[in-house]
BAMIVO-954086 format. One record per residue (C-alpha): residue number from 1; residue in one letter; z, y, x. Coordinates in steps of 0.25 Angstrom, whole numbers, plus 2048, in hexadecimal, padded with zeros to 3 digits. Last residue first. Layout:
@i = NUM&aa = A&w = Z&v = Y&u = X
...
//
This chain:
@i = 321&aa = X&w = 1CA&v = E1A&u = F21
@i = 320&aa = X&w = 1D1&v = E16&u = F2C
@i = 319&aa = X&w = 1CA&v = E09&u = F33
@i = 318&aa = X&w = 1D0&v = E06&u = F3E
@i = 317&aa = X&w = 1DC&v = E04&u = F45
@i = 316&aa = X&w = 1E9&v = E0B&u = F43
@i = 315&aa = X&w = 1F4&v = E0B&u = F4B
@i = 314&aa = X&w = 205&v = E07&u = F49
@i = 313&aa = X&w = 20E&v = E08&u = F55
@i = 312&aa = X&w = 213&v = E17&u = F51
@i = 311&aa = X&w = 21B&v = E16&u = F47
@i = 310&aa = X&w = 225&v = E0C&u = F51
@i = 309&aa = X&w = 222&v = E0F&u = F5E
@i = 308&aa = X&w = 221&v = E1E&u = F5B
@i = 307&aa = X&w = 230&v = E1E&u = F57
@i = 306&aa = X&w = 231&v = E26&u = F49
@i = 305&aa = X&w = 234&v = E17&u = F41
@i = 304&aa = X&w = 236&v = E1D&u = F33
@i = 303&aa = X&w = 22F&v = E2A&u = F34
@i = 302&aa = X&w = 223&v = E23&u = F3B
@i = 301&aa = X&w = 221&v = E1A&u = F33
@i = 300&aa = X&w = 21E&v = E23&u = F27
@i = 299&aa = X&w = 215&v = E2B&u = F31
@i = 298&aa = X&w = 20D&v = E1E&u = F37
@i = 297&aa = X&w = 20C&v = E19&u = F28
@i = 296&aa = X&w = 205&v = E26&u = F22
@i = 295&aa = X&w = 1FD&v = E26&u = F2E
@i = 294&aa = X&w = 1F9&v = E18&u = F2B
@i = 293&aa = X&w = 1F7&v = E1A&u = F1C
@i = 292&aa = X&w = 1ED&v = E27&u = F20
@i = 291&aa = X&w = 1E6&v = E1F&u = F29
@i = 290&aa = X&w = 1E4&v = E15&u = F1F
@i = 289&aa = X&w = 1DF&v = E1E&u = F15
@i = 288&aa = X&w = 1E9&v = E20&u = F09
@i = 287&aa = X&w = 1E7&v = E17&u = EFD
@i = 286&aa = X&w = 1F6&v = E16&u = EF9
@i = 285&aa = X&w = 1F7&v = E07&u = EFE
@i = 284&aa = X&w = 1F2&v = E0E&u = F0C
@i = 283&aa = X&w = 1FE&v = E17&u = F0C
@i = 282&aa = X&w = 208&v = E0B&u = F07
@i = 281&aa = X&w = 202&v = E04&u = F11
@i = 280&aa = X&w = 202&v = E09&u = F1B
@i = 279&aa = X&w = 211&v = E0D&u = F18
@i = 278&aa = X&w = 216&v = DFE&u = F16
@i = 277&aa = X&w = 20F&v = DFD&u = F25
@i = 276&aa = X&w = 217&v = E08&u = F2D
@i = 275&aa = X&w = 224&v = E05&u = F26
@i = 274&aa = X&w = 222&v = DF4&u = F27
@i = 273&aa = X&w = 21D&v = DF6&u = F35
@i = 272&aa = X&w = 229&v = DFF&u = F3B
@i = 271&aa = X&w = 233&v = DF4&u = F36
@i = 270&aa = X&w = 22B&v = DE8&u = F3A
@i = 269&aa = X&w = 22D&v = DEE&u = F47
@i = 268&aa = X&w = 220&v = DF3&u = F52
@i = 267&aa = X&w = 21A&v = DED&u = F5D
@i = 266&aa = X&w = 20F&v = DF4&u = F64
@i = 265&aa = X&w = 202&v = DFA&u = F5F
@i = 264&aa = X&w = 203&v = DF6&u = F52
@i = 263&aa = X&w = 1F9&v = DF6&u = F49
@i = 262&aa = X&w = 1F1&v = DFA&u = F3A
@i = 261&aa = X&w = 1E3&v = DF4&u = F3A
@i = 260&aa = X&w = 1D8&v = DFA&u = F33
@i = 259&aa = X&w = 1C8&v = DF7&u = F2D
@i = 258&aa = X&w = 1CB&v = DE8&u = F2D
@i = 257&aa = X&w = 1BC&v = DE1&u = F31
@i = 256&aa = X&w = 1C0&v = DD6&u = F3B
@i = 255&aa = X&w = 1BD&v = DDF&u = F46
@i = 254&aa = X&w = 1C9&v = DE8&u = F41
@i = 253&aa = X&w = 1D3&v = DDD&u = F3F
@i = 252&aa = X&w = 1CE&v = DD7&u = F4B
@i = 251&aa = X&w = 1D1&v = DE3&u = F52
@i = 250&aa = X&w = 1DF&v = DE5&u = F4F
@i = 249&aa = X&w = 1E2&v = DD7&u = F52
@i = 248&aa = X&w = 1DA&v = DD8&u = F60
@i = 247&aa = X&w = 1D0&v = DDF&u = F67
@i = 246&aa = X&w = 1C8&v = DEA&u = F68
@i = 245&aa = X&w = 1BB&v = DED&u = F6D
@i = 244&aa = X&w = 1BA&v = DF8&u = F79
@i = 243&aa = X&w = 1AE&v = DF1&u = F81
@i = 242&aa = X&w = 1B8&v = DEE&u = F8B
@i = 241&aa = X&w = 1C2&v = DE6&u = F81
@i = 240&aa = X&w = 1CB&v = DEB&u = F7A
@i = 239&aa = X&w = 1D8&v = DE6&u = F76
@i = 238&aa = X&w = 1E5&v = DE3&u = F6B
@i = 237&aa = X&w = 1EE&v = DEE&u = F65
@i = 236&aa = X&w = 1EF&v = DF2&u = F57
@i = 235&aa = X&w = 1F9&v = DE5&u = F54
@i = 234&aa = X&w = 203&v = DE8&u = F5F
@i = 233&aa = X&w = 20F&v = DE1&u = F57
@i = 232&aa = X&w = 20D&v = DDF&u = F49
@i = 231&aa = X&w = 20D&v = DE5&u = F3C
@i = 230&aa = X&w = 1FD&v = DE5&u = F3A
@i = 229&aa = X&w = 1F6&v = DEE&u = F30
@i = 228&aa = X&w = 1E7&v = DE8&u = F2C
@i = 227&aa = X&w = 1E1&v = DF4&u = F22
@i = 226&aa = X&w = 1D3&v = DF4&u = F1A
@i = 225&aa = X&w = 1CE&v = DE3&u = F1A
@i = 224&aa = X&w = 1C2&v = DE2&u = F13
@i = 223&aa = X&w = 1BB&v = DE0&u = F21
@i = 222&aa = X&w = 1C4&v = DD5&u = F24
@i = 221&aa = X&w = 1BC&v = DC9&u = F27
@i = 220&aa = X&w = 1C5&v = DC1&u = F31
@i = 219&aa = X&w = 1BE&v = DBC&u = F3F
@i = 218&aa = X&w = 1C6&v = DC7&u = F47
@i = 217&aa = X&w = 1D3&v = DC1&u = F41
@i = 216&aa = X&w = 1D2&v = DB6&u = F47
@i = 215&aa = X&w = 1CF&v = DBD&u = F55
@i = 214&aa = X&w = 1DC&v = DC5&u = F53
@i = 213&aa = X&w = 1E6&v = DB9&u = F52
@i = 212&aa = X&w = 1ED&v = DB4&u = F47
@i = 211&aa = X&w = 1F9&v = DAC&u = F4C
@i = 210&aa = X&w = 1FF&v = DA5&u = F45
@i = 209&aa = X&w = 200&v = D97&u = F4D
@i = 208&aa = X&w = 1F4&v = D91&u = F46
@i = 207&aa = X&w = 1F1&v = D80&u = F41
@i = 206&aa = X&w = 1F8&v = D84&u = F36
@i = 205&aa = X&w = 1FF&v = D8F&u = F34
@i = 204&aa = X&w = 209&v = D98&u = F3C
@i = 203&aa = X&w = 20E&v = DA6&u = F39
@i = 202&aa = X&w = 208&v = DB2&u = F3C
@i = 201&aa = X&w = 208&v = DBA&u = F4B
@i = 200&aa = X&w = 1FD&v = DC4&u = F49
@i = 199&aa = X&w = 1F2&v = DC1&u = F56
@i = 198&aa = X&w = 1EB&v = DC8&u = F61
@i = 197&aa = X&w = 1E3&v = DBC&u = F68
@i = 196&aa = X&w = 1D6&v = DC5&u = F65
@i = 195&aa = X&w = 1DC&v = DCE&u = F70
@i = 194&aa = X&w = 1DC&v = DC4&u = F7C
@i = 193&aa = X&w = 1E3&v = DCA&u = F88
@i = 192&aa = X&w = 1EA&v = DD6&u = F80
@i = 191&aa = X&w = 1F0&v = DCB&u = F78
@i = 190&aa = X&w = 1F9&v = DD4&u = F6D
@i = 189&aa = X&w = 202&v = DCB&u = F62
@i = 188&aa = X&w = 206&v = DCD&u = F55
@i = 187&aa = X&w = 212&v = DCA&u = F4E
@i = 186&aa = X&w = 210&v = DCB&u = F3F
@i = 185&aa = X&w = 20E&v = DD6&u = F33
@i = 184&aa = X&w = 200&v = DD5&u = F2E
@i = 183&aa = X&w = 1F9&v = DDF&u = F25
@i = 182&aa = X&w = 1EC&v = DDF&u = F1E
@i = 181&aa = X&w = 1E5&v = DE9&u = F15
@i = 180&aa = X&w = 1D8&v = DE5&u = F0E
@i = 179&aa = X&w = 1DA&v = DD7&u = F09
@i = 178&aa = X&w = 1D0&v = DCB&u = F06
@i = 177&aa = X&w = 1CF&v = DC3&u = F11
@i = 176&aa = X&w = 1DB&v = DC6&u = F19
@i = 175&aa = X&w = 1E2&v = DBB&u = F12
@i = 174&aa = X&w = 1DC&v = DAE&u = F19
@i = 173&aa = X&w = 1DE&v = DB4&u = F26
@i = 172&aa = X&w = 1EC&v = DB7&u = F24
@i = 171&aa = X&w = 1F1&v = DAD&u = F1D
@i = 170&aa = X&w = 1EB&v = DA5&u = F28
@i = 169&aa = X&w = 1F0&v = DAB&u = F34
@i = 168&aa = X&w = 1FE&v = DA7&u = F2D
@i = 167&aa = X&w = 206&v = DB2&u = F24
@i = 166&aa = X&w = 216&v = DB0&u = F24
@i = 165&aa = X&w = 215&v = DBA&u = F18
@i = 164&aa = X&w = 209&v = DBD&u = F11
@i = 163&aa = X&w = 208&v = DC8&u = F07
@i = 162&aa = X&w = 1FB&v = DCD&u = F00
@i = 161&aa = X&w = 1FC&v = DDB&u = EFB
@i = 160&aa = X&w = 1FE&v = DDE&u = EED
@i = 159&aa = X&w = 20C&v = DE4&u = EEF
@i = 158&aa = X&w = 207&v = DED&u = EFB
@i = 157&aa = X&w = 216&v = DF5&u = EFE
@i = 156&aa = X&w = 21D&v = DEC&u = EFA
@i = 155&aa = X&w = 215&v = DE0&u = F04
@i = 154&aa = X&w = 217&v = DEB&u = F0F
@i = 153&aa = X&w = 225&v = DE8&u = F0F
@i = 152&aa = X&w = 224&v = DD9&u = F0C
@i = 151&aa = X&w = 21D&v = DD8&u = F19
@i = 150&aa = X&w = 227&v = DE2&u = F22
@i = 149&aa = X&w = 232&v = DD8&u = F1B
@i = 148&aa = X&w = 229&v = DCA&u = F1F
@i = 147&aa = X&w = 226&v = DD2&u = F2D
@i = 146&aa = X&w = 236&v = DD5&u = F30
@i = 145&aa = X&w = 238&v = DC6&u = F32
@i = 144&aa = X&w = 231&v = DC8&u = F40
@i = 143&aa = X&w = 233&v = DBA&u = F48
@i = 142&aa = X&w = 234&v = DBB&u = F56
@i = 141&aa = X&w = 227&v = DBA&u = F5E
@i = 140&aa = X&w = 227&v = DAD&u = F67
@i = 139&aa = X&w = 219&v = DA8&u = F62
@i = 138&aa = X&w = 21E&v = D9F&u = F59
@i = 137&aa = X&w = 227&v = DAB&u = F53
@i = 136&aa = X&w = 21A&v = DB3&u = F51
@i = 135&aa = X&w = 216&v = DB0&u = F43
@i = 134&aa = X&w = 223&v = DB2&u = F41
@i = 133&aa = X&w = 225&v = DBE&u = F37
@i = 132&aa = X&w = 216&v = DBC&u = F33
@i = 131&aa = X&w = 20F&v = DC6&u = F29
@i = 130&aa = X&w = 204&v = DCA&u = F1E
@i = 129&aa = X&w = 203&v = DD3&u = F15
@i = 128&aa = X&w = 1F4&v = DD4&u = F0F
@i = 127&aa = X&w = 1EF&v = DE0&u = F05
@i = 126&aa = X&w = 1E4&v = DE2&u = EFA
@i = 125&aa = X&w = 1DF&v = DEF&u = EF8
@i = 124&aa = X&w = 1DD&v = DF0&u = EE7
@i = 123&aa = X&w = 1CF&v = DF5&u = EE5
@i = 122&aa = X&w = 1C8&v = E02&u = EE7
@i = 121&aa = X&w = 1BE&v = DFA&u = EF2
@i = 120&aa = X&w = 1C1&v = DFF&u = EFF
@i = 119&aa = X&w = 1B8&v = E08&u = F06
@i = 118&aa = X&w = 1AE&v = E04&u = F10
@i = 117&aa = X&w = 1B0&v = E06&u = F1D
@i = 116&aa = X&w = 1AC&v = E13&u = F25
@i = 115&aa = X&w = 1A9&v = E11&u = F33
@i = 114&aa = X&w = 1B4&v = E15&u = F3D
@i = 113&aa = X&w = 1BA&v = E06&u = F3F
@i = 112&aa = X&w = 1AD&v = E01&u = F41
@i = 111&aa = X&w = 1AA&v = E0A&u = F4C
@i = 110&aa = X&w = 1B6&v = E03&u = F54
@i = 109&aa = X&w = 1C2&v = E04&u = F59
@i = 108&aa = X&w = 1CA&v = E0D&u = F50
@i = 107&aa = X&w = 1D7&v = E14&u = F50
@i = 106&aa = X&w = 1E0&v = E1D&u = F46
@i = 105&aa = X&w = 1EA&v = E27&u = F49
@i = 104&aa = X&w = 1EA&v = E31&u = F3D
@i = 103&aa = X&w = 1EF&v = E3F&u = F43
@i = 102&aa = X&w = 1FA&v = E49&u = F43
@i = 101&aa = X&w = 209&v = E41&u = F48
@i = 100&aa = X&w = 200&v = E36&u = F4D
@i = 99&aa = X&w = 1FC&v = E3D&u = F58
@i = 98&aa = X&w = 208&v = E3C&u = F5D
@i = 97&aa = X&w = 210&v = E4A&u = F62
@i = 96&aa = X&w = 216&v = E52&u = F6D
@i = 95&aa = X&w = 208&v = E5B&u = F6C
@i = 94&aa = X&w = 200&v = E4D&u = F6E
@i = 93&aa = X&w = 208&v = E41&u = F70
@i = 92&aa = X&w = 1FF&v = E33&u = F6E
@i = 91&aa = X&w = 205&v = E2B&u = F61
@i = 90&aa = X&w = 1FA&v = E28&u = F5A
@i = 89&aa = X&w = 1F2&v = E25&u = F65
@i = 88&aa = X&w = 1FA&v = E19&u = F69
@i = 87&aa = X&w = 1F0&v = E13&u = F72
@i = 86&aa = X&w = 1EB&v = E05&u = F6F
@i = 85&aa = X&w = 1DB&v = E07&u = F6E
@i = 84&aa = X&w = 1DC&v = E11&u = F78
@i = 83&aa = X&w = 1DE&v = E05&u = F82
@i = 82&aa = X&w = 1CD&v = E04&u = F81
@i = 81&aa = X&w = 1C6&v = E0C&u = F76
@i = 80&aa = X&w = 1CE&v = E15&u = F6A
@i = 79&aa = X&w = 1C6&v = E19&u = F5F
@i = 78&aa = X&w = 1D1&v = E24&u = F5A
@i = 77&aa = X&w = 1D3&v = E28&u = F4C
@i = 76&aa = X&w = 1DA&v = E36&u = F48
@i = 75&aa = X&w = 1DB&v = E3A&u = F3B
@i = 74&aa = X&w = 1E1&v = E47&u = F37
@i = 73&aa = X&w = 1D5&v = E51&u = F37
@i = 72&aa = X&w = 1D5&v = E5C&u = F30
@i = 71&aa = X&w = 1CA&v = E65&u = F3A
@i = 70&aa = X&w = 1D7&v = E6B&u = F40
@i = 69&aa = X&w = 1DE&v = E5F&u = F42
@i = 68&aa = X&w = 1D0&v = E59&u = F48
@i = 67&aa = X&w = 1D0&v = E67&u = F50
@i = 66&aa = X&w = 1DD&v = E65&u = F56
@i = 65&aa = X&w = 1DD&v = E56&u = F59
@i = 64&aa = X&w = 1D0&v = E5C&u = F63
@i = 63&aa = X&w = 1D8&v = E65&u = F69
@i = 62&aa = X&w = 1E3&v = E5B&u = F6B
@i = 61&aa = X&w = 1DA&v = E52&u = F74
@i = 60&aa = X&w = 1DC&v = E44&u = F6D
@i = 59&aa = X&w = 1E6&v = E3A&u = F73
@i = 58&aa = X&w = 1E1&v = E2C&u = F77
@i = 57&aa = X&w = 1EC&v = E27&u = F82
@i = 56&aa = X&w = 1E6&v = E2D&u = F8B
@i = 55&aa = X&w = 1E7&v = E3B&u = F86
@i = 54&aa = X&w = 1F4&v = E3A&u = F81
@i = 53&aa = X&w = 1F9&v = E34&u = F8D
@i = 52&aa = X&w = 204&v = E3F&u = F8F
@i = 51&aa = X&w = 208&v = E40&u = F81
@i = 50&aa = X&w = 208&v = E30&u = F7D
@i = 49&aa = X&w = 20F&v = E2F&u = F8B
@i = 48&aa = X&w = 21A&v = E3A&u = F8A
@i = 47&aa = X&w = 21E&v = E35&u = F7A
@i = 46&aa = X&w = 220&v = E29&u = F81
@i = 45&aa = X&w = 22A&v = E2D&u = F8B
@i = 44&aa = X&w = 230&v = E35&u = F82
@i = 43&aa = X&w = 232&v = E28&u = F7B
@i = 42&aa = X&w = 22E&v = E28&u = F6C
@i = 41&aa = X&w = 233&v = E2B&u = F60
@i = 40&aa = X&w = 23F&v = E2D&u = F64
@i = 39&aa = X&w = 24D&v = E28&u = F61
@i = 38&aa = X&w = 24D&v = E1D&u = F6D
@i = 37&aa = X&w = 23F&v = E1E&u = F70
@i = 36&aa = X&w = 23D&v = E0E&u = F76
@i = 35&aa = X&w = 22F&v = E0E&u = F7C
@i = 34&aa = X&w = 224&v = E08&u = F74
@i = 33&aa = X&w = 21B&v = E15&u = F74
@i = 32&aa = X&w = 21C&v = E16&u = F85
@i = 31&aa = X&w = 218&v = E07&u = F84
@i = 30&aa = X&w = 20C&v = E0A&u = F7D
@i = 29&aa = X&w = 209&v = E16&u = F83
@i = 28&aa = X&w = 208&v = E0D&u = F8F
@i = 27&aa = X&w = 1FF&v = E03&u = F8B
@i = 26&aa = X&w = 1F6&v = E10&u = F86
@i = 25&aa = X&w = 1F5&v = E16&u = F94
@i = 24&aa = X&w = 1E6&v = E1A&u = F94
@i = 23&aa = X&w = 1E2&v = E1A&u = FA1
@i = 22&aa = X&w = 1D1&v = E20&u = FA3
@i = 21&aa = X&w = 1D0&v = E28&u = F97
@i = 20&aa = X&w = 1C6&v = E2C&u = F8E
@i = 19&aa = X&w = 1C5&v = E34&u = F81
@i = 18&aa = X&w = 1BC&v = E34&u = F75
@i = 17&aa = X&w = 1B9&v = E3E&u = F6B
@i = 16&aa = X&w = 1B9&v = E3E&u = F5B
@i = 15&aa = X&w = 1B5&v = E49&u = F4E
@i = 14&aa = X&w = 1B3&v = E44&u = F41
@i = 13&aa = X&w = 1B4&v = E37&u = F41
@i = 12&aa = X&w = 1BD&v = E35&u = F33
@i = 11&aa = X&w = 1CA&v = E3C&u = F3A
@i = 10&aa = X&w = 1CA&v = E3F&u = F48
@i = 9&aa = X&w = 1C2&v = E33&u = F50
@i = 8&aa = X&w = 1C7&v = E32&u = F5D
@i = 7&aa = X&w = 1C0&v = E28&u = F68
@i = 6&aa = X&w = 1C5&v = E22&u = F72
@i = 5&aa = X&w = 1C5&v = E1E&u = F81
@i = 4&aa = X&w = 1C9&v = E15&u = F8C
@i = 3&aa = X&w = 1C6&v = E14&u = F9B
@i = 2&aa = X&w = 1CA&v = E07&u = FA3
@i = 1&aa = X&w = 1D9&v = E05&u = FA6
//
């Protein structure tokens, strides 16, 4: 595997380093992560690896966590480069214990994601709910009748957000115009081999199949967009390529203007989603920093769902101001 790096940045870019290594196991921390744990959170097996590969897998020297605590630091945000991109970092084992236990985990990958944007308007934030039970049933996906009550769930909690069940490609398209937090709750597929053909799974139209590919969305305008959150399967992962640009859903959301987007790294239940994303949003609806809301949602998720394949699926991306 060709040589990776990242940058840390702790807190606003105050203080960052960067690290190289020549193998960097992530495919395999993800397989450890997804291991069956019994009544554990997490294998011990798995707990070895994210503790053993802590280094590789993107871990910062504990001296230098040390003196960002000490400097009053919290915040943690990694600009990853090749595989790095999609290693748990959140969940690496230092001192018996994830990251994630102290810090804010949060990526970028890009400079753009790290310059200040402007801030919102004092205005009412407008909100679109949108999902597909069987968008993915044509394509031999089962039918996931928990989206339309993970939907409605979420719906309570944002009452004047925008709600479309059974959403098309164009539903979606058409809506996005005007909203500043999004999220999709739908099958999603990962094509390592052509990362603009990762697509959302929604329901059929005319003259489409459902499927809303990533290289539709790239040619969206979504700059006023704040938040895209994505319920489905592996929706933060996708590619680079060799000069280190990303690729796919998330990053078409990004390139396409959105400041964050809010994924999965592997598959997750409607279950763990609606509790993680219902308290996002709360945290968010409450005018806390993003960060802070995803933190806040990690930790609720956590006490209800404690393995790390459950809590532990969801990254952030982006922007965190």
């Amino acid at each position: 595997m060709p040589g990776s790096h990242f940058n840390i940045i702790a807190s606003d870019a105050e203080s960052a380093y960067t690290m190289h290594s020549a193998a960097i196991p992530v495919a395999l921390a993800r397989e450890a992560l997804n291991e069956d744990p019994l009544d554990y959170p997490v294998t011990l097996g798995g707990a070895q690896f994210l503790a053993n590969h802590y280094t590789e897998l993107g871990g910062p020297a504990a001296e230098m966590l040390r003196l960002w605590r000490l400097a009053g630091k919290r915040h943690l945000c990694f600009w990853p480069h090749g595989p790095l991109h999609f290693s748990p970092l959140h969940l690496l084992h230092l001192d018996g214990r994830p990251l994630a236990d102290d810090w804010i985990i949060t990526t970028v990958s890009s400079s753009a994601q790290v310059s200040p944007r402007p801030p919102l308007a004092a205005r009412h934030r407008r909100a679109l709910i949108v999902g597909s039970a069987s968008g993915g049933v044509p394509f031999n996906l089962p039918e996931q009748p928990q989206l339309n009550e993970h939907i409605h769930k979420l719906k309570e909690k944002l009452p004047d957000a925008r709600l479309i069940p059974d959403a098309t490609p164009r539903k979606v398209i058409t809506a996005v115009a005007d909203v500043e937090y999004i999220h999709i709750a739908a099958h999603g597929s990962q094509d390592a081999e052509a990362p603009w053909h990762q697509c959302l799974y929604l329901n059929g139209e005319q003259g489409g199949d459902g499927r809303l590919f990533a290289h539709e969305i790239l040619t969206l305008d979504l700059r006023g967009v704040e938040v895209v959150t994505l319920s489905a399967c592996e929706s933060a992962l996708g590619r680079y390529d060799t000069n280190d640009n990303h690729r796919g859903l998330p990053a078409a959301f990004l390139l396409a203007g959105a400041a964050t987007v809010v994924g999965a790294q592997w598959p997750v239940t409607p279950s763990v989603a609606t509790i993680f994303f219902e308290e996002f949003y709360s945290f968010l609806s409450a005018r806390h920093p993003k960060r802070d809301a995803f933190h806040h949602a990690q930790r609720i998720t956590r006490h209800f769902f404690p393995q790390y394949r459950d809590w532990g699926a969801f990254v952030f991306m982006g922007h965190w101001r």
